[in-house]
N, C-alpha and C positions, 0 to 999 in steps of 0.2 A: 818672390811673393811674400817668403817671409818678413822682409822690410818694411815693405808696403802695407800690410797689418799691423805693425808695429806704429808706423810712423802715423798713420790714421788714428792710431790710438791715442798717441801722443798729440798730434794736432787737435784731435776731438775727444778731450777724456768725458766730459759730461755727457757727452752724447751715448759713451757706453755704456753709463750709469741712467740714463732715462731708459735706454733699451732692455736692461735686464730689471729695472721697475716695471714697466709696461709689462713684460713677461710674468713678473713675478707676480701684479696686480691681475692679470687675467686667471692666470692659475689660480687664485685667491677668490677670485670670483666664479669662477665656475666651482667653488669649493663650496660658496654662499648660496648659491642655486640650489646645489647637491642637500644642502642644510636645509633650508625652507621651505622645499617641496615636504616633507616627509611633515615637519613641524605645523603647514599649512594642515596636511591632512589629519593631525591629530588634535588639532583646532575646530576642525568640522565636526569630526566623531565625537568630542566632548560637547557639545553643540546640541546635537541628534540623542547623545544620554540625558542632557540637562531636559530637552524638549518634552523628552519620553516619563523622564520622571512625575514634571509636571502636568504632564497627559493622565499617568494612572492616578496622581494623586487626587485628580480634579472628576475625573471618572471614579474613582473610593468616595471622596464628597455627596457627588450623589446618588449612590446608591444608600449610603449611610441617611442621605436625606430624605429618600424615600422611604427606606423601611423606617424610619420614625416618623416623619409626618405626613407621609401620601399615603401607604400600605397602612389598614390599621392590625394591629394583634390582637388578637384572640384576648379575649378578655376573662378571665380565670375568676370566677364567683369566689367573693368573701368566706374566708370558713368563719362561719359565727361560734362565736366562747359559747352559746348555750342553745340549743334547738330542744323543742317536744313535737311527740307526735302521739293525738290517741286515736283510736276504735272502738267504736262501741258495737253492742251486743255481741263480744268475743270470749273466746277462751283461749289461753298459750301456752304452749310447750314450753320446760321450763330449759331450756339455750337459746345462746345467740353466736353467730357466728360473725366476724370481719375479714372483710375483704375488697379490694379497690374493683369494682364491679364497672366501672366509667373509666376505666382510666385515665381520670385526673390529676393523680397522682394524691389525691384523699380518700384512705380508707373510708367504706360503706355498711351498713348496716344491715345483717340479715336474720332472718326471725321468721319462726311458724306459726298460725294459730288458724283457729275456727271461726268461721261468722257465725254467727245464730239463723243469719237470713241473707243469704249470697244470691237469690235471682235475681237483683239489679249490676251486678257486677257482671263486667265482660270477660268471657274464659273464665266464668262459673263452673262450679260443681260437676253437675249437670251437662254441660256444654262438654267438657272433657272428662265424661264417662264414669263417674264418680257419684257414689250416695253423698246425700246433704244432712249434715254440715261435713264438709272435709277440710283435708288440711292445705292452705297455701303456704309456698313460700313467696316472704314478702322483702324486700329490698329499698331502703331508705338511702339517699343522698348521706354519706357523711359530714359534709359540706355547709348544708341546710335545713335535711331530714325530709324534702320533696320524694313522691312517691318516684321511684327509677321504673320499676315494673312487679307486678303480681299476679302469680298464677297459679291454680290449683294444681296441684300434680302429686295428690296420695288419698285413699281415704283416711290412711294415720302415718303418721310418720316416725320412725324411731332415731335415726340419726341423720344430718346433712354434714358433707364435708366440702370444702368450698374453695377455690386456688388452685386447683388440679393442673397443672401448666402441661398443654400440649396432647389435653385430652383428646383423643376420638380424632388426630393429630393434625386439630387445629390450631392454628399461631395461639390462639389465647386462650385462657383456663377457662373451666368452668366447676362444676359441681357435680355430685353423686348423693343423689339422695335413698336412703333404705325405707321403706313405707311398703306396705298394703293397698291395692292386690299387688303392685310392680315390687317386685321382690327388691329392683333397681333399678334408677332411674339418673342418668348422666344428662343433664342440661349445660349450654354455654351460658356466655356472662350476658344474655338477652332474655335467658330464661327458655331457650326455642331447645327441644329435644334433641338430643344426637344418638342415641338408643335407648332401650329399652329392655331388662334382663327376661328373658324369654323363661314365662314361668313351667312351661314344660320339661325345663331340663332341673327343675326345682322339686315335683310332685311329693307334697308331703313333708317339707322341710320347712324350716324358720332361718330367718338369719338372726345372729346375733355380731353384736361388737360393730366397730367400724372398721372399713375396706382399706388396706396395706395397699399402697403403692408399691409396684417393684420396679425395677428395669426390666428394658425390654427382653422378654424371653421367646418369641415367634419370628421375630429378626422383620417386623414391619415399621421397626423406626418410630415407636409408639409403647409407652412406657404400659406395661399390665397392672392388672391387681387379683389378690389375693382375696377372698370372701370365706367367710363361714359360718355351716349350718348345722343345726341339729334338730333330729325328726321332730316334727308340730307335736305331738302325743309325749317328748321325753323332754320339753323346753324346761321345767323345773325340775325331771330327776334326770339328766343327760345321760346318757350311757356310750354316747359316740357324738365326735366330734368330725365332722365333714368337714376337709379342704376343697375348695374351687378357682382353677387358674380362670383368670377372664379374660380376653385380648383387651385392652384399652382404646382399641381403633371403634370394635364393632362391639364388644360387649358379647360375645359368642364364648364359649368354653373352650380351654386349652387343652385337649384332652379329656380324662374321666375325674368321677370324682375320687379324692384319696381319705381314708379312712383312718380315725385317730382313736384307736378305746383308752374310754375316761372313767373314772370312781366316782367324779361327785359332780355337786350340780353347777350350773359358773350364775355365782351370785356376783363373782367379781372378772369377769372373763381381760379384758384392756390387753388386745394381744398388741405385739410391737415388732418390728422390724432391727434387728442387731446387727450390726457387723463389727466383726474382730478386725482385731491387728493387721493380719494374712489376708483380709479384702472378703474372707467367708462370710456370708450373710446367713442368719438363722431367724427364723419366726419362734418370739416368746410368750407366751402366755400362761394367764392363771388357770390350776385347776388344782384348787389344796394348796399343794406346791407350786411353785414356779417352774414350768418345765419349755423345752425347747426343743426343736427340731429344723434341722436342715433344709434351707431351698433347694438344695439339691436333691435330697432324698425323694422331695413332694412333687418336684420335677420328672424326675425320673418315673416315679409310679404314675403322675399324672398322662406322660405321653408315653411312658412304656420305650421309650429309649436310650438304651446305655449312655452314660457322660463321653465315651471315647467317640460316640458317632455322632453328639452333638456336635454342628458346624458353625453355632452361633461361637463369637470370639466373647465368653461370658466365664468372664473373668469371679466373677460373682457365684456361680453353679461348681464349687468345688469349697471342699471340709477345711477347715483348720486344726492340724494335727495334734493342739492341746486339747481344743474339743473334742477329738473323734476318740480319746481315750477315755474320755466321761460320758461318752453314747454307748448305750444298750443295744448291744449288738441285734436283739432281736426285734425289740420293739421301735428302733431308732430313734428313742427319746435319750435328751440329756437333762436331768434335774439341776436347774440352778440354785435353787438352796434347798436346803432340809424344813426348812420354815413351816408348820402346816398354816391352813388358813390364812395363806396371804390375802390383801383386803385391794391393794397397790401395786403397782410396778413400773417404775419410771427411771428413763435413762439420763443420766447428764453426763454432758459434753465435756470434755477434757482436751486443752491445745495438745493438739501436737498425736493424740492417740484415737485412732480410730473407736475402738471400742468404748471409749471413755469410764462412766462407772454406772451401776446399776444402785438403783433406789427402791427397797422393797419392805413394807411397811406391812403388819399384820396387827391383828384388834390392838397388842399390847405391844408390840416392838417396833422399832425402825432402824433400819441396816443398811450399810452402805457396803458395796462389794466390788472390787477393779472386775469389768469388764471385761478382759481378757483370760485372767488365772481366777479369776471370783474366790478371790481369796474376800475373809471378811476385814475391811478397815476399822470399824465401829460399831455400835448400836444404840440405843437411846429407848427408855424403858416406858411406858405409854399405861395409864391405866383403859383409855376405849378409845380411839384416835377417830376424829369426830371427819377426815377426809384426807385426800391425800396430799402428800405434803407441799410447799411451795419452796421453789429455788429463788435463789440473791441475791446478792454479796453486800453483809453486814460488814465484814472485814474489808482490810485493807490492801486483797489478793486478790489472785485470777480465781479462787477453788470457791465454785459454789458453798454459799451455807443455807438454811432451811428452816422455815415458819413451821412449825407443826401445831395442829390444835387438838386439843387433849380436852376428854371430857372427865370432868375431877370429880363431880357428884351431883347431884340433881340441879339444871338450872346453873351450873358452873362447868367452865370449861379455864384452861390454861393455854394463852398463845406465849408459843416458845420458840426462839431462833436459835437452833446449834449450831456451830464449829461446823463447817464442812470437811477439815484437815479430821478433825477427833471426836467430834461429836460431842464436847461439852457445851455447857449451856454458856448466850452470850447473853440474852436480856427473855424476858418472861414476864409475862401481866397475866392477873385471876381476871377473868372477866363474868358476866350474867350473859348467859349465854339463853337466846330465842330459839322457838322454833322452827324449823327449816331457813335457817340462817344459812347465807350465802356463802359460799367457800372464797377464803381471801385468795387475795393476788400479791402479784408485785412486778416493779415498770424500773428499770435500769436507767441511772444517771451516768455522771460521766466515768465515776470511779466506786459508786456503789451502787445501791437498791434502795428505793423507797418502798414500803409495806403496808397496803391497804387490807384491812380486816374487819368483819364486824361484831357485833355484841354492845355492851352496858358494861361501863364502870361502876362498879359499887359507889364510890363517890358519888354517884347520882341519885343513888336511891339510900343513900345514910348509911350504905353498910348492909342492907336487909336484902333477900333476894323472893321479889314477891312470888305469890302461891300460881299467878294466874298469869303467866307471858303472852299467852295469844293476841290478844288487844293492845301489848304495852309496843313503846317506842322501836325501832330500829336505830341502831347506831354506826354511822361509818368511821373509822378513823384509820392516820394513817399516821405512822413514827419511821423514823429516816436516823441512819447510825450517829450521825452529826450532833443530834440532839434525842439521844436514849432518854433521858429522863423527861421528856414534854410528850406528848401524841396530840396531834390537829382530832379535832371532833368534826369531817367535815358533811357531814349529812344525819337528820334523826325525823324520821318520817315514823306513819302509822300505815302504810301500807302495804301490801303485800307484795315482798320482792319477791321475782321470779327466775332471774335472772341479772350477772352483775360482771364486768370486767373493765378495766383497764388499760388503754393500748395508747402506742403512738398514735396518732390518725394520718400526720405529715412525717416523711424522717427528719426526724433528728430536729422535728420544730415542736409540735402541739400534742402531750399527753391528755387523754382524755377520758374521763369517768360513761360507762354507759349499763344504764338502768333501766331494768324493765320491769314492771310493777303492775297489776291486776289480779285475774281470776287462770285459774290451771285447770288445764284439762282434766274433765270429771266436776268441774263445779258448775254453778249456775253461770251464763255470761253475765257480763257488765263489761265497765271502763279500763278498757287497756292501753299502757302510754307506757310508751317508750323516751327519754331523753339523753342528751349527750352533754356534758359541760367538760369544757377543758378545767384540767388540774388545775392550771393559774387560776382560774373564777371558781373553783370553790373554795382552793388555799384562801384566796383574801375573803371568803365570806365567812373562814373556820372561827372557831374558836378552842384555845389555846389550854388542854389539857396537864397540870402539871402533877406528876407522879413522886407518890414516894420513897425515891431510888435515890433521892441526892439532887442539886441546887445547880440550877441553871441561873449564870448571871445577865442573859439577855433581857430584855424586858417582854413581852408576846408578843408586840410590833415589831421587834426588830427581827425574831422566830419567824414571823409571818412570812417577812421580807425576804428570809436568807433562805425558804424554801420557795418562798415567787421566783427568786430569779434561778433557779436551779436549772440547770439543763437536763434536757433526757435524750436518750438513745435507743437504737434498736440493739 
């Protein structure tokens, strides 16, 4: 057999070379099959991604096409550079408060005053339970100065506080107004009532100051507030100072009331809300001195329950141990300065530290004090300081510095910015100073302060300060660190200002001047107007004050320019 395989071989060698191709060609082929099944399939599946892609792309087309040209958007009203709005036969409370009441996201205008004659107005007087003339608050579009809404809701009013977020704990803010007969009155951003302070739990009291915000202390998810009164019969010689917790849901009392004996009368009362370092919150107020007391302490007397068995997780209702060695064991007051006749009391904010630092200002001094050790930093020596002072940043730092105006001698006043680090002086102007002249402001740029103030440069009047200012001009102006030796003149009216400030109205877009100018409660009515202009429109209508302090080599147009295009901030 072996032969014969041999010899086959030999007679047929090609033959066994086609036979082991053939073999080797099938194998090779079944190799190629095994291949392009697999390469087939991954052919397909690229196929079904390409498809898909251009399926979502083509679906993003049009919906992209839609909401541009099918859908339309809401269409967002013009903020106009200058809106007015008057009243006549009125009188006004001389504030104004802002706040974005529409939620447009453009702050809105709010203001009180009297009609002389409200029976043609809807939710008159009259209509909601009130003697005639009483007080409305009234709400202007910031936008365009369109009425939003107006309603009567006091026969007098002595303060509105407005932004309240999450009042009476609805999603949006609203207002708390202190007026007569309603001791209190919490409205939302429609002006529609959400209570009412029940003046039975009041008999015999006044309020004074405005209402403190706290956190929530009754554990209903609804931030409280703080009120206080003193008997109607001791409102000018006070001899006791009432605390009142109030739930911010319903306006109902948090317990009783708590008891504070006082010496003197509060000419200057501006209580304020503190918190230290340690997260302790204290209530500070004027009385003589500066003095303070514990939420905790006012808590505890107010509901009569120890802090161990409170269950609220109120992180807020317990002492700070630097503090509690400066508290009077018995009366549980702590004195924040020695100062008598403080006139002022304002906090500013400091990165990074809770407590930041306290600002306390009295006829002749102003003192800066840390917040936490109240230790004193500075002072600055004040012959009659004509309001309280304004924060800024002249420099070129994070640390506040401060406008103060000083009354020099009859008809003269001195605005001065100090050093917020030391309290030296950085720039200071004599002005002629009017009466019942508006308290200045100031509006934050990118990396400083711009500083609105008003009064008369002597250079207006030759140097002379006339005998008789009632009748004479009003002067607005306004100087920015950049250019200390210029000040813009940008308003000189003859009317009676009544109220004045400066705000963002958009973030981070449109500063704007807002004026309110008439007759004040107690006079006869007439014409009351209110107006708003952005900074840009009256920068380019100023005209260009040069000082002299020393040589600015711009020309006033190119000043005009380099504070037109200035940006501001909140």
């Amino acid at each position: 057999m072996r032969e014969n395989k041999d010899l086959e071989a030999e007679i047929h060698p090609l033959k066994n070379d086609e036979v082991r191709n053939r073999d080797a060609n099938e194998v090779s082929n079944r190799h190629k099959e095994t291949k392009i099944k697999p390469l087939r399939k991954f052919g397909q599946l690229s196929r079904c991604r390409t498809a898909a892609f251009f399926l979502v792309l083509f679906l993003s087309l049009i919906v992209v096409f839609a909401f541009s040209f099918i859908i339309p958007c809401p269409v967002r009203p013009v903020s106009q550079r200058t809106w007015t709005r008057t009243f006549e036969n009125a009188v006004s409370y001389p504030f104004l408060t802002l706040w974005d009441v529409n939620r447009d996201k453009v702050t809105d205008v709010i203001f009180t005053f009297k009609y002389s004659n409200d029976s043609n107005i809807n939710g008159s007087c009259v209509a909601e339970g009130f003697s005639s003339p009483c007080a409305y608050v009234t709400v202007l579009s910031g936008t365009n100065g369109n009425l939003l809404w107006q309603r009567a809701l006091a026969d007098d009013i002595q303060h509105l506080q407005c932004g309240i977020e999450n009042l009476n704990g609805s999603k949006s803010s609203g207002c708390l107004v202190i007026g007569t007969p309603h001791l209190l009155t919490a409205i939302n951003s429609s002006g529609e009532t959400l209570w009412i302070l029940k003046t039975s739990f009041a008999v015999g009291l006044s309020v004074i100051g405005p209402t403190l915000i706290l956190p929530d202390l009754d554990g209903d998810d609804v931030g409280d507030l703080l009120i206080f009164f003193t008997p109607t019969d001791q409102v000018s010689s006070a001899t006791k100072l009432i605390f009142r917790l109030l739930s911010g849901r319903s306006g109902d009392p948090i317990g009783q009331e708590v008891h504070h004996n006082v010496t003197e009368r509060f000419v200057h009362f501006n209580p304020l809300i503190h918190i230290t370092n340690t997260g302790a919150y204290y209530i500070l107020f004027i009385q003589g001195t500066v003095q303070g007391v514990a939420l905790k302490d006012i808590y505890i007397q107010a509901t009569g329950i120890p802090l161990p068995a409170v269950k609220l997780n109120a992180v807020f209702l317990k002492s700070d141990p630097e503090w509690e060695k400066k508290t009077d064991p018995v009366s549980r007051k702590i004195e924040i300065s020695s100062s008598r006749a403080a006139k002022y009391l304002q906090q500013v904010d400091v990165p990074g530290k809770n407590a930041g630092t306290l600002l306390i200002s009295t006829k002749n001094m102003v003192e800066l004090f840390d917040g936490q050790s109240l230790q004193n930093y500075w002072h600055h020596n004040t012959s009659e300081i004509q309001g309280a002072p304004v924060s800024g940043y002249f420099n070129m730092d994070d640390v506040s510095d401060f406008l103060i105006e000083d009354f020099i001698e009859k008809n003269r006043k001195k605005v001065t910015i100090v050093d917020g680090k030391s309290g030296t002086i950085l720039w200071e102007e004599d002005l002629i100073c009017r009466t019942n002249c508006p308290q200045p402001v100031s509006i934050n740029t990118v990396s400083q302060s711009t500083f609105l103030f008003w009064g008369e440069l002597p250079m207006q009047t030759n140097g002379s300060v006339p005998e008789d200012l009632t009748e004479s001009r009003h002067y607005l102006y306004m100087v920015h660190p950049s250019h200390p030796n210029v000040i813009l003149e940008l308003k000189n009216s003859t009317e009676n200002v009544l109220a004045f400030t400066t705000a963002l109205f958009e973030k981070s877009r449109h500063a704007c001047n807002v004026l309110l100018t008439g007759q004040p409660i107690g006079s006869e009515p007439g014409l009351l107007t209110i107006t708003k202009q952005k900074l840009k429109k009256a920068i380019s209508l100023s005209t260009v004050r040069r000082l002299n302090k020393g040589h600015d080599d711009l020309s006033d147009d190119e000043i005009k320019k380099y504070l037109y295009i200035m940006r501001y901030k909140s």
